[in-house]
N, C-alpha and C positions, 0 to 999 in steps of 0.2 A: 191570397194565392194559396192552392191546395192541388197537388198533385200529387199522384200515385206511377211509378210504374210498374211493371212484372216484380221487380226484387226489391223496388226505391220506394220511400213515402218519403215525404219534404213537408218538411214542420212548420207550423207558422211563426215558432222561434229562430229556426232557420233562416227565413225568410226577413223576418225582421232584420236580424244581426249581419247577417253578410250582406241583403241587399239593397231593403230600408235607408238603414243606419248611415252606409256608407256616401247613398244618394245625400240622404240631408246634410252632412258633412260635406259634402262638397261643395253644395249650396252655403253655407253657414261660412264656408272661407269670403264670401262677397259682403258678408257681414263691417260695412265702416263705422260703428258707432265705436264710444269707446269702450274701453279695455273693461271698467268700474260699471258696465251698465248694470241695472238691477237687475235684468232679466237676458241671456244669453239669446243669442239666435238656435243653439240648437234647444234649448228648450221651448220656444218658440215656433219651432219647426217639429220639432216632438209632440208637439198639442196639434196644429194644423192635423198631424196624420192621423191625431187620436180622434179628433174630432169626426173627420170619414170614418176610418175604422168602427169608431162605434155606431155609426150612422145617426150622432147630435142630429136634433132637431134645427139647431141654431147655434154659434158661440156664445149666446147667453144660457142657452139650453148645457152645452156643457160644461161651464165651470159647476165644479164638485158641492155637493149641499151639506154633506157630512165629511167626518174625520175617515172614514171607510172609504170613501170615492174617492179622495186625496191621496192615501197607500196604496190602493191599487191602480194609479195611473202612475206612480211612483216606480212600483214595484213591477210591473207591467212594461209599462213601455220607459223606462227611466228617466222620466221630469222630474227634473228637480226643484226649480219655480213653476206655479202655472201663473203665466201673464195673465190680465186682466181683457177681457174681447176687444178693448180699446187700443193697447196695448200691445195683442197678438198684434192686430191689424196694422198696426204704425211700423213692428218689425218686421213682418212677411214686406212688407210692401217697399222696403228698401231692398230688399235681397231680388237676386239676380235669378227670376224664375228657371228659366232655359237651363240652368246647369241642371237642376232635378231631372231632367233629360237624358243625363251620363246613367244614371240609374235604370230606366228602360233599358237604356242599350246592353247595361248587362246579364237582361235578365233569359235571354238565350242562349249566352255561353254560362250562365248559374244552368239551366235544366240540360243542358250539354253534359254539364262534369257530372252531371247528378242521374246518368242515364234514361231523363226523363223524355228529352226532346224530339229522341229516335221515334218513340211513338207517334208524332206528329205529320213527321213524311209522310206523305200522300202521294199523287200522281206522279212519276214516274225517279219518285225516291225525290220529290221536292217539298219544303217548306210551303204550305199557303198561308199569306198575310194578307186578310182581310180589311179596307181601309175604307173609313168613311167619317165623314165630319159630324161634329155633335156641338152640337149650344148649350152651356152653361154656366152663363149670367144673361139676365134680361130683364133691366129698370125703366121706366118709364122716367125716372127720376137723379139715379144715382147712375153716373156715368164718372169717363177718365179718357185723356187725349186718346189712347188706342182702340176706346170703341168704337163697332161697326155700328152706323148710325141709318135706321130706316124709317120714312116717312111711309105712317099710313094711309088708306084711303078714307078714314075718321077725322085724319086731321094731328092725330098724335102723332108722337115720334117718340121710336123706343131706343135704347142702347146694352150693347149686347154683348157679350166675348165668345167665340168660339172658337172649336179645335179641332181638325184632322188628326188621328190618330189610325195606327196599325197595328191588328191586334193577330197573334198568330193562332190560327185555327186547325182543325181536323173535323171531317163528317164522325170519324168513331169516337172523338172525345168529347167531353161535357166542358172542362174548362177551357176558358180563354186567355190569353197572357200577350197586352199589351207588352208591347217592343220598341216603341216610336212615338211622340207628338209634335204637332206641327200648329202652333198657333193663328190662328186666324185675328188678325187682328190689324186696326191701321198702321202702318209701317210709318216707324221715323219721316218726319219733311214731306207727307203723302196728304194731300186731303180726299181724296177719294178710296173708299175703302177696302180694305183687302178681300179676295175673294178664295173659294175652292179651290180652283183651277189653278190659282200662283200657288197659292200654302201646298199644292202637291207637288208642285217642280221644286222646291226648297226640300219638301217632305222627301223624293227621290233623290236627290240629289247628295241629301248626307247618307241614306239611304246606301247610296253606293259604294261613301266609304265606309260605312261601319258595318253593312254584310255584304257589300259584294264579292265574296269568297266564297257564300253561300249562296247554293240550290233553292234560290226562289221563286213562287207563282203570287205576283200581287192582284188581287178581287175587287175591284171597284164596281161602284153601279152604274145607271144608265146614264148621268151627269157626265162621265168622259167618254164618251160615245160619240161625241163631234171630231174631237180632234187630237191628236198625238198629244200623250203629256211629256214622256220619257223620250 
């Protein structure tokens, strides 16, 4: 996240510390392992974001190869173990995703305090949030009870996760700044898989208590064009 306004810039240390940090802490409290474990969840959760942040090739791609890679993930984003990819993966996967959630949500009352947000208003002094779904896992192989499961016309069958997300926009600006996600995915005691059209009634619906205070225009494409979602 990098933004600028008329008299503001917002640092990527900024960003990290107030609303990073905060996010994975909150997540980290869902943390039940014990007290003794070798490796913390927010250190665990400190790698996870390092790992996008640097845009890793892989988690084997980024555990550190020298003594210099190790300082500066230290010193950078403050890990102070780095788990092992086996490891990472055993910790993330007991934590409770959805709270990283709370962290979106504050990231429009952050460019609020920071004078940055007002630049955003657009038609008639409203917010536009832009929403649309995105795929970002798909195994042919490696699945988990909540994927969405689609049979080919090959004969394969692939498994999948994906997410609804709303991200807030402007024609006059360059960046974007997710505010929201909404996971797509099979829902608890469900066999039949979750779709766009629910994951936006749940997406709207918190939607309404976490800015409905605010002057919003939500953007979707042609996909709700049948029928009322809100």
């Amino acid at each position: 996240m990098s933004a600028t306004s008329q008299s503001n810039q917002i640092r990527p240390t900024q960003v990290y510390e107030q609303l990073i940090l905060p996010a994975l802490e909150h997540c980290a409290n869902s943390d039940l392992r014990r007290k003794n474990a070798s490796h913390t969840a927010m250190d665990a959760l400190k790698s996870g974001y390092a790992i996008f942040h640097l845009k890793a090739p892989s988690l084997f791609g980024f555990q550190p190869k020298l003594a210099a890679e190790r300082k500066n993930l230290q010193s950078v984003y403050g890990i102070d173990r780095i788990p092992s990819d086996n490891g990472l993966r055993d910790i993330l996967d007991r934590l409770a995703a959805q709270d990283l959630n709370e962290g979106f949500h504050q990231v429009l009352p952050f460019l609020e305090s920071r004078q940055v947000a007002p630049s955003y208003r657009y038609w008639n002094d409203h917010y536009v949030v832009s929403v649309d779904g995105v795929q970002h896992q798909c195994s042919h192989k490696v699945k988990c009870p909540y994927c969405l499961k689609r049979q080919h016309k090959n004969g394969t069958v692939s498994y999948s996760h994906a997410m609804l997300s709303g991200a807030l926009v402007c024609p006059k600006r360059r960046q974007v700044f997710v505010i929201d996600n909404e996971p797509i995915l099979k829902q608890d005691g469900q066999t039949k898989n979750d779709c766009e059209h629910n994951a936006a009634k749940r997406f709207f619906e918190r939607q309404a208590s976490v800015n409905g205070h605010r002057s919003m225009i939500y953007v979707l494409d042609a996909l709700y064009a049948c029928a009322p979602i809100v």
